[in-house]
N, C-alpha and C positions, 0 to 999 in steps of 0.2 A: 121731036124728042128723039126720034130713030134718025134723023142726019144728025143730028150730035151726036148723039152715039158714034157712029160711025165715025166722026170729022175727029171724033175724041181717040188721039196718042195712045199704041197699046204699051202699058207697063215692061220697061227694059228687062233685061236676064239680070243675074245679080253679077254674070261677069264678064257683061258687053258690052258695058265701058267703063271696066275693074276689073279687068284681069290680071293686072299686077296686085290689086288688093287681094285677089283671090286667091292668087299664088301663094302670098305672103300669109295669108290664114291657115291653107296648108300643110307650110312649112315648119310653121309655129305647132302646128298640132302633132307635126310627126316628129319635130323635135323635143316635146314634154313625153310623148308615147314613148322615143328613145330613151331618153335622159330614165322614162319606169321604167323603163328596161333594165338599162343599165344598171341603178341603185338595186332592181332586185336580183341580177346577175353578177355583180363587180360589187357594190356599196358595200352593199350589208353582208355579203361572207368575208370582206376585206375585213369590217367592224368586226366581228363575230371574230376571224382570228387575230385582228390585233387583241381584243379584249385576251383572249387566252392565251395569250404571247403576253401581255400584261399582268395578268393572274400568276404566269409561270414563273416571269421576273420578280413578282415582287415575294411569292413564296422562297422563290431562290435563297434572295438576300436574307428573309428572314431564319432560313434554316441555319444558312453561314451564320446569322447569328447566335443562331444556339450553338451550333458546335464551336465557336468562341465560349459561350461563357462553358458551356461543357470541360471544355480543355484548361480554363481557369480553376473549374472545382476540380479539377482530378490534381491539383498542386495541394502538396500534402504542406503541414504544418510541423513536423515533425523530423529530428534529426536525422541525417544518413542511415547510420547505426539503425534505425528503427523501420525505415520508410519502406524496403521490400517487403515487409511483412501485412500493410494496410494497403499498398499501391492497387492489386488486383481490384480487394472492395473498392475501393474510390472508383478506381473505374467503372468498375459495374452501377455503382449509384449515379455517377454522372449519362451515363450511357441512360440509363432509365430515366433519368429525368430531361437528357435528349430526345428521346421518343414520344414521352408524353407532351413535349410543348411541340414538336414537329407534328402529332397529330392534330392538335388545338389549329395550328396556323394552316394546316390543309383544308381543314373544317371548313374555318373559316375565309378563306379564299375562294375555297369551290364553291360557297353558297355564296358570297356574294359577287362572284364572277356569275354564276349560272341562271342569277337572279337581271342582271347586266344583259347578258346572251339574249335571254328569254324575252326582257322587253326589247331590244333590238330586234328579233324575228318579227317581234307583231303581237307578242302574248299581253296581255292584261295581266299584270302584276300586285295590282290590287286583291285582288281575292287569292292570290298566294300570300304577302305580307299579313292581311288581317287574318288567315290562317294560320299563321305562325304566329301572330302574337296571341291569336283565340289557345291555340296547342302551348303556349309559354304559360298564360296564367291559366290553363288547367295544370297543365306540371306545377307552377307554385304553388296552387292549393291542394292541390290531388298525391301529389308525391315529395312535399316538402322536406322529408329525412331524409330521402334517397338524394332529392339535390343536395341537401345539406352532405350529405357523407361524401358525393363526386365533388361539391366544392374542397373540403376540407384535404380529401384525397390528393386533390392535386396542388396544394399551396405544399401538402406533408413531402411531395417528392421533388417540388421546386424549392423549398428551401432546405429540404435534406434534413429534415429533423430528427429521421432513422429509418435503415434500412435492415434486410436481412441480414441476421447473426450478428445483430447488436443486444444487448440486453434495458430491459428499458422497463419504466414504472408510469403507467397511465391512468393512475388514480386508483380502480375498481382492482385491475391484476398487473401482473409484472411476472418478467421472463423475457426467454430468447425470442426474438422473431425470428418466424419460420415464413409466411408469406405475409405481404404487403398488397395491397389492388388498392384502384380508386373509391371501394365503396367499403373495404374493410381491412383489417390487420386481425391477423392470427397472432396468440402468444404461447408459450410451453413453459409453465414454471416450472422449478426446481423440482414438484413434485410428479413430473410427468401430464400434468394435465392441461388441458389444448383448451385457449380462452378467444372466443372469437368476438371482437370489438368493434364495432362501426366505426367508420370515421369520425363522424358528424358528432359521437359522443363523447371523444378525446377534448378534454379541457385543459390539460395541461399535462407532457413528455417531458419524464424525467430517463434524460440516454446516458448511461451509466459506461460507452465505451463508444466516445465519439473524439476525434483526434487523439485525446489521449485521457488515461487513469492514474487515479494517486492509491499506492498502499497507505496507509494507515496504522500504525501499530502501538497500541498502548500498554508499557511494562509500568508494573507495579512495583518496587525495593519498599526494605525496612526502614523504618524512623533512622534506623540506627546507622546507614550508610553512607558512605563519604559521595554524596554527588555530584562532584566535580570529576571521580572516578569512576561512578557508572556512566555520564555522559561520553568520558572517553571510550571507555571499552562498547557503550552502543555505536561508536562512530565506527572503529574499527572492526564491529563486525557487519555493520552493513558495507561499508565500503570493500573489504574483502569480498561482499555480497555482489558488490556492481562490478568489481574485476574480474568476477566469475566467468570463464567461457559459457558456462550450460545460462548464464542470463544477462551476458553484455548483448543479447540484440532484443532483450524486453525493456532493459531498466534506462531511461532516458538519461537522467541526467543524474549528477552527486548524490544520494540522502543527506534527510538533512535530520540532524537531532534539535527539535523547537526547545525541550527545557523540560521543565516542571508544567506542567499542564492542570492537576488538581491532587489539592491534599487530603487525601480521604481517611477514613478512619482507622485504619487497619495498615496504610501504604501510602507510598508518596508517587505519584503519577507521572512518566515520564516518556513522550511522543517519538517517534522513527515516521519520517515520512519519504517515501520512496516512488519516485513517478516515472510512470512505465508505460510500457504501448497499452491500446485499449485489449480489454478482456484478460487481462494478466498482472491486475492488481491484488487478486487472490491467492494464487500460484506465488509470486514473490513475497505476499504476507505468512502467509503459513512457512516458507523455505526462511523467514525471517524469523522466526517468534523460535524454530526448531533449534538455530545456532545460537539464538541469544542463548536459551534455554542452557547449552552445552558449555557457552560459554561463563554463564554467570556461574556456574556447577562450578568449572575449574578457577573460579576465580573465589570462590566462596561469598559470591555475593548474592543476601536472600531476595528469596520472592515470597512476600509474609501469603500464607493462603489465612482463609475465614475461621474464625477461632469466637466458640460462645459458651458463657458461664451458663451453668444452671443453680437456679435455687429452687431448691425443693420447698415448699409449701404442706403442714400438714392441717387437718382440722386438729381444732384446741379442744374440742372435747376430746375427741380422740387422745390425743397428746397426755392430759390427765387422767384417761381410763389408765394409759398404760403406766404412767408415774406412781398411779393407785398401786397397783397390781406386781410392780415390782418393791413396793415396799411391804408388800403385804410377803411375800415371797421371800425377802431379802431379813424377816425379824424370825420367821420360823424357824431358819436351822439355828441360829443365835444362842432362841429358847434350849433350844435340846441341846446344844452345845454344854451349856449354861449347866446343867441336870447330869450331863457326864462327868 
């Protein structure tokens, strides 16, 4: 058993007749060791800045995108004559509703670029996503008005439904705005008092001085007038009115005289309509109704005002005490008369 042993071949080296095999295992090994290397030295901060070199490009473009359409709303709809006087605001409302969708598209870039980066380093990104969606429907059940007011907020300043120092009717109050945000609109009525409005609560914007306003003015004449002559003389005194230096850069376009609009009890009803830049369809109403006024005067044409009968009503007892009483009165001196 011990000369076989002995007679028995000792077990080769693994590279004493493979040392080319040996070389070649390695080679292999310090070329996968490299190649780690390399990927965590060269690879992934290449990736890392393409990704943000990607991120940068694509905000780029999208920006340029908005100051295109930016530059499209600031094109006024409105004649020469008129357009210096709204040009500023337009600016400014496009300008703000530039910044608000430039902030959305940053938002959203750096989170989903940083969300990129992060799992390129090595981060597990799962329990960041399912925390942001865990953090999402707590916000929608937890703060639903307040999302609801920053939705609304920013659809109000992307489609420009009103800005500061327009006048506007939002159901509950109405008046000038004074500030606008994402989550709220201030108002100041006629009466000085400061209405603060959610977004989220706005149902429906009535903007009383958006590209442009109509005066409106309705005079009332007698039954008794020749209408085919108050019609002229309304034209010629508002068009006198649009020649005006102190209002050819509010009044748009021609007035126009509609007609007989309603025949009312007392008057026969007849319209001036006059279209002007925003917020100075009042100003030109009142500066209208004052020349008519002067005018009808020296034309002697009326303006009937309210006129009511009265009938007096008495009680009938009454009525007969006193019918009593004066014939009782009215036989006496008769008698003595009668006696003299």
């Amino acid at each position: 058993m011990s000369a076989l042993l002995l007679l028995a071949p000792e077990p080769a080296s693994p590279c004493a007749d493979g040392e080319t095999v040996c070389d070649l295992t390695w080679e292999v090994t310090g070329n996968r060791r490299l190649a780690e290397w390399s990927d965590v030295i060269i690879g992934k901060p290449l990736a890392i800045i393409g990704l943000i070199l990607f991120g940068l490009a694509i905000r780029w473009l999208l920006q340029r995108l908005v100051d295109r359409i930016a530059r499209r709303a600031e094109r006024g709809v409105l004649p020469e004559r008129v357009e210096s006087a709204v040009t500023a605001r337009r600016k400014q409302r496009a300008a703000t509703m530039a910044g608000v969708l430039k902030s959305i598209i940053t938002f959203i870039v750096v989170a989903i670029v940083g969300t990129m980066v992060l799992s390129e380093v090595g981060v597990d990104i799962a329990p960041i996503i399912a925390s942001a969606g865990i953090i999402g429907i707590a916000l929608g059940f937890g703060a639903q008005s307040l999302v609801k007011d920053f939705l609304a907020g920013i659809f109000i300043f992307i489609e420009d439904q009103y800005g500061v120092g327009d006048v506007v009717d939002v159901g509950d109050a109405s008046g000038t705005v004074e500030v606008v945000t994402l989550r709220m609109t201030r108002l100041r009525d006629v009466e000085g008092t400061v209405w603060y409005v959610p977004n989220g609560e706005i149902l429906r914007v009535g903007n009383k001085s958006q590209n442009w306003s109509r005066a409106v003015v309705d005079i009332g004449v007698g039954y008794g007038e020749d209408l085919a002559r108050v019609q002229r003389v309304l034209r010629e005194v508002a068009h006198d009115l649009w020649e005006d230096e102190d209002f050819s850069h509010v009044i748009i376009e021609a007035p126009e005289v509609t007609g007989v609009e309603m025949l009312a009890p007392d008057s026969v009803t007849l319209r001036v309509m006059v279209k002007t830049a925003p917020l100075e369809q009042w100003g030109v109403a009142r500066a209208l109704r004052q020349r008519i006024k002067a005018r009808f005067d020296h034309e002697g044409i009326e303006i009937p005002f309210a006129q009511r009968v009265v009938w007096h009503r008495e009680d009938r007892r009454h009525r007969d005490e006193e019918a009593h009483l004066e014939d009782e009165t009215g036989a006496a001196p008769a008698a003595s008369g009668g006696e003299g």
